[in-house]
Each structure stands twice: as C-alpha cells, then as structure tokens.
C-alpha positions in Angstrom: -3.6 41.9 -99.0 0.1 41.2 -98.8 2.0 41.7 -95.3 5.1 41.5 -96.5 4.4 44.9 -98.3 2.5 46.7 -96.3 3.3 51.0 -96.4 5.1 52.7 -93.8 3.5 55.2 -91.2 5.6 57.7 -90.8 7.9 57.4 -93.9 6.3 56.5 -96.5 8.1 53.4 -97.1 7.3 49.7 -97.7 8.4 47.1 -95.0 9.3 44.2 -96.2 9.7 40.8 -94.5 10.4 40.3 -90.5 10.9 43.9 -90.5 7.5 44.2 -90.0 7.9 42.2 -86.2 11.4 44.4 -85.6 10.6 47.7 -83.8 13.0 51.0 -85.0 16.0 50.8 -84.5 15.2 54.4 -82.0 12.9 52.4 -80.2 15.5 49.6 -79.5 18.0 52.2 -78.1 15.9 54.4 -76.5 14.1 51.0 -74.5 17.5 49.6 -74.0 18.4 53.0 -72.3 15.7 52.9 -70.1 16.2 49.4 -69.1 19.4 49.7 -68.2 18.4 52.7 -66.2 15.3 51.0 -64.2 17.5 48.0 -64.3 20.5 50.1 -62.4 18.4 51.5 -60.0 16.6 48.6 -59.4 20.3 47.1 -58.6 21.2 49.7 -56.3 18.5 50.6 -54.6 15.8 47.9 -54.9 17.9 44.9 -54.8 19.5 46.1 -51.3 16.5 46.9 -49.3 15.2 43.4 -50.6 18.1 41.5 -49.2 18.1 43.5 -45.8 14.3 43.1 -45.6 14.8 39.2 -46.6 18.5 39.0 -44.4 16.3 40.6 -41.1 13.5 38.0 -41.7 15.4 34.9 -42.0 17.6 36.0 -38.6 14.1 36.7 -37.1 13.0 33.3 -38.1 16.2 32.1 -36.9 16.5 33.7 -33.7 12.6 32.6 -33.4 13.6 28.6 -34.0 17.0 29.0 -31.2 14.0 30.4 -28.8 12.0 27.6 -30.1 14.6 25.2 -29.1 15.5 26.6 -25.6 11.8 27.1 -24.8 11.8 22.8 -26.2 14.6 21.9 -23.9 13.2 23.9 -20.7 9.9 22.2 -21.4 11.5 19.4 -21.6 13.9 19.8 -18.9 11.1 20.9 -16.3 8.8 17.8 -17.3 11.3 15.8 -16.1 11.6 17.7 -13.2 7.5 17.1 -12.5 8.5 13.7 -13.6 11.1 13.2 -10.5 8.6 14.9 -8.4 6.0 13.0 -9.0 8.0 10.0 -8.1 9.2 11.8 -5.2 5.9 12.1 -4.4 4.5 9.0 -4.9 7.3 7.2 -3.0 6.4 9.3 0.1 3.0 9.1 -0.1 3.5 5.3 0.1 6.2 5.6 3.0 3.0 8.3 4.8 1.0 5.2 4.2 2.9 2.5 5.5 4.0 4.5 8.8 0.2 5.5 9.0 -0.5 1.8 8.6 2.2 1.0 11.3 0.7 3.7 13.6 -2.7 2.5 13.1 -1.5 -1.1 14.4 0.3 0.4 17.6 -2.3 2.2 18.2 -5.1 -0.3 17.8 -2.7 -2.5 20.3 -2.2 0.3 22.9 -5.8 0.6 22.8 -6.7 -3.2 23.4 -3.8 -2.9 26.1 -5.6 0.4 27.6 -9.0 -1.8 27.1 -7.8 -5.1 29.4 -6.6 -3.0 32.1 -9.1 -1.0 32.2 -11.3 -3.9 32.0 -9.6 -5.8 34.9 -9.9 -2.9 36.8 -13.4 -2.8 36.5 -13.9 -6.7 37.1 -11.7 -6.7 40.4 -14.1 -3.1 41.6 -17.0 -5.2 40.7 -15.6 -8.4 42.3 -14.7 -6.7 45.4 -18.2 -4.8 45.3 -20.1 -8.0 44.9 -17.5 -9.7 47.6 -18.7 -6.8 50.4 -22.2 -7.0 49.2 -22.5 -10.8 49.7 -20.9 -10.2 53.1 -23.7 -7.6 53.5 -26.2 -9.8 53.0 -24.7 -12.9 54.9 -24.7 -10.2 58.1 -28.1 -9.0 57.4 -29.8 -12.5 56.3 -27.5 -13.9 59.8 -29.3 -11.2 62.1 -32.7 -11.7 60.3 -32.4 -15.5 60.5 -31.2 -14.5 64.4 -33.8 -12.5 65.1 -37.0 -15.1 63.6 -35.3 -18.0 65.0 -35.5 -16.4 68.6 -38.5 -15.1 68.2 -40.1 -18.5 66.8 -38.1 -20.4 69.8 -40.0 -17.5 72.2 -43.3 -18.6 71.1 -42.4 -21.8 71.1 -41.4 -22.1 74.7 -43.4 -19.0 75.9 -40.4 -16.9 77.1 -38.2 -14.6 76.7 -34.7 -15.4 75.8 -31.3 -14.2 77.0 -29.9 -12.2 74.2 -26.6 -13.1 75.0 -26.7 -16.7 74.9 -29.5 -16.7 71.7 -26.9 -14.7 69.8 -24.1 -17.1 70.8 -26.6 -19.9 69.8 -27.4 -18.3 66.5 -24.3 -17.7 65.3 -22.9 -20.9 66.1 -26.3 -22.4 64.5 -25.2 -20.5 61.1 -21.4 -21.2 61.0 -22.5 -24.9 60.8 -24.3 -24.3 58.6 -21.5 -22.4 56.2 -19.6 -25.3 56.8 -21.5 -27.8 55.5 -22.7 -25.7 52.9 -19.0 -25.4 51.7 -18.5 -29.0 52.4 -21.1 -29.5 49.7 -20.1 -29.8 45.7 -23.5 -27.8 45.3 -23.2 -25.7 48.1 -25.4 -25.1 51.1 -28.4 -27.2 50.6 -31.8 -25.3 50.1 -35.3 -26.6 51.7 
C-alpha cells in the first residue's frame, strides 16, 4: 500500500505527499484561535496572580532571612553579653576567694591571739591556785609537823608543854628549815 496516495475521509480526495502530516487548513485557524485565546487569558489573568503569588513569596522569604539576620546578630550580640558576664563573674568569684582567703588568715590569727590570752589567763589562775595551795599545805604540814613534834617531845620528857613557847619553837624550827631548803640547788633535803 502506498501512503503517499492514500483516499480522503471526508472528500473524497487523494492526499498526496507531506500533506498527509499537515492538518486542514480549518483546523490550523480554528487551533490558532483558540491558542491565542487560552494564550491571552492565560496572560492576563494567569500570568498576574503567578507573579503576585511568586512576588509575596520571595518578600516573605526575604522578610524571613532580615528576621533571620536580626535574630543572628541579637544571638550574637547577647552571647557576648554572657560572654562579659561570665568574665565578670569569674573575676569576682576569684576576688570572693582571695578576700575569703584573706579573712580566713585574720581570722585564724585573731583566733591564735584569742587562744594565748586566753591561755595565759588560765596558766597565771592555775599558777596562783597552785601558789595558795602550796601555801595551804606548808600551813597545814607546819601545824601537823607542830603538833607531832610537841607531842613526841611530851612523851619524850613526860610533860606537858607551854603552847606558847612550843609554837615559837616550832615555827622557828621550820623557817630553818625553809632556808636551808632554799639554800639547797635540790631543795630541802628529804630523809
């Protein structure tokens, strides 16, 4: 079979050649017309609601990346901010530390101070108790010596002594013996 002459629908008549790809000249005009139609009101009202829609996106998107920045740059500007007060921070906390440290040291001295004198004061009570309590016990060991060396020197001689003159005697006796007792390097000399 032969395309190139191939019968018409419609008419009756033989198309010959690239006739056969061509549509009617009709068809042509009529398309055309509806092209330009679609094409026109595609221009006018299509085209513009696509660029508003498009124009309102990319000012959104702009508008978004000018927030985008400032938000940035106040980020930015308050992390410096922590930044300084952090230093700030850590400079006092060091200054906190040293006057703690200094404070610590007075302290510590006013205490030892507080602890000597309080110390002394105890060692001159006690030194002044033990002084009256030795004197205590030289007055009572002095009358006890008294009393058994005038009651051994009554036994001995068989009477009774004058308490005057025994207690003269006595004391005399043990001042003598003080003094050579504090005459001695070692003291008073033990028997």
């Amino acid at each position: 079979m032969d395309i190139t002459a191939l019968p018409a629908a419609e008419g009756g008549q033989d198309v010959e050649g690239t006739a056969v790809l061509l549509p009617a000249s009709y068809d042509i005009l009529w398309s055309s017309v509806v092209f330009v139609v679609l094409f026109l009101l595609f221009w006018r009202f299509v085209l513009p609601a696509l660029q508003r829609i498009l124009d309102e996106r990319s000012e959104g998107i702009e508008r978004k990346l000018e927030q985008a920045e400032a938000d940035r740059a106040e980020a930015q500007a308050l992390l410096e901010q922590y930044r300084e007060q952090l230093a700030e921070a850590r400079s006092e906390a060091a200054r906190i530390r040293a006057e703690a440290q200094s404070d610590r040291q007075s302290i510590v001295a006013e205490a030892r101070t507080e602890a000597e004198r309080a110390a002394s004061v105890v060692n001159e009570r006690a030194a002044t108790q033990m002084a009256g309590e030795a004197a205590s016990v030289r007055a009572a060991l002095s009358r006890d010596l008294g009393r058994l060396a005038t009651d051994l020197a009554e036994r001995i001689i068989g009477e009774s002594l004058d308490p005057q003159r025994t207690t003269a005697t006595v004391d005399r006796f043990i001042a003598d013996l003080e003094a050579a007792g504090a005459g001695s390097p070692d003291g008073p000399v033990s028997r």
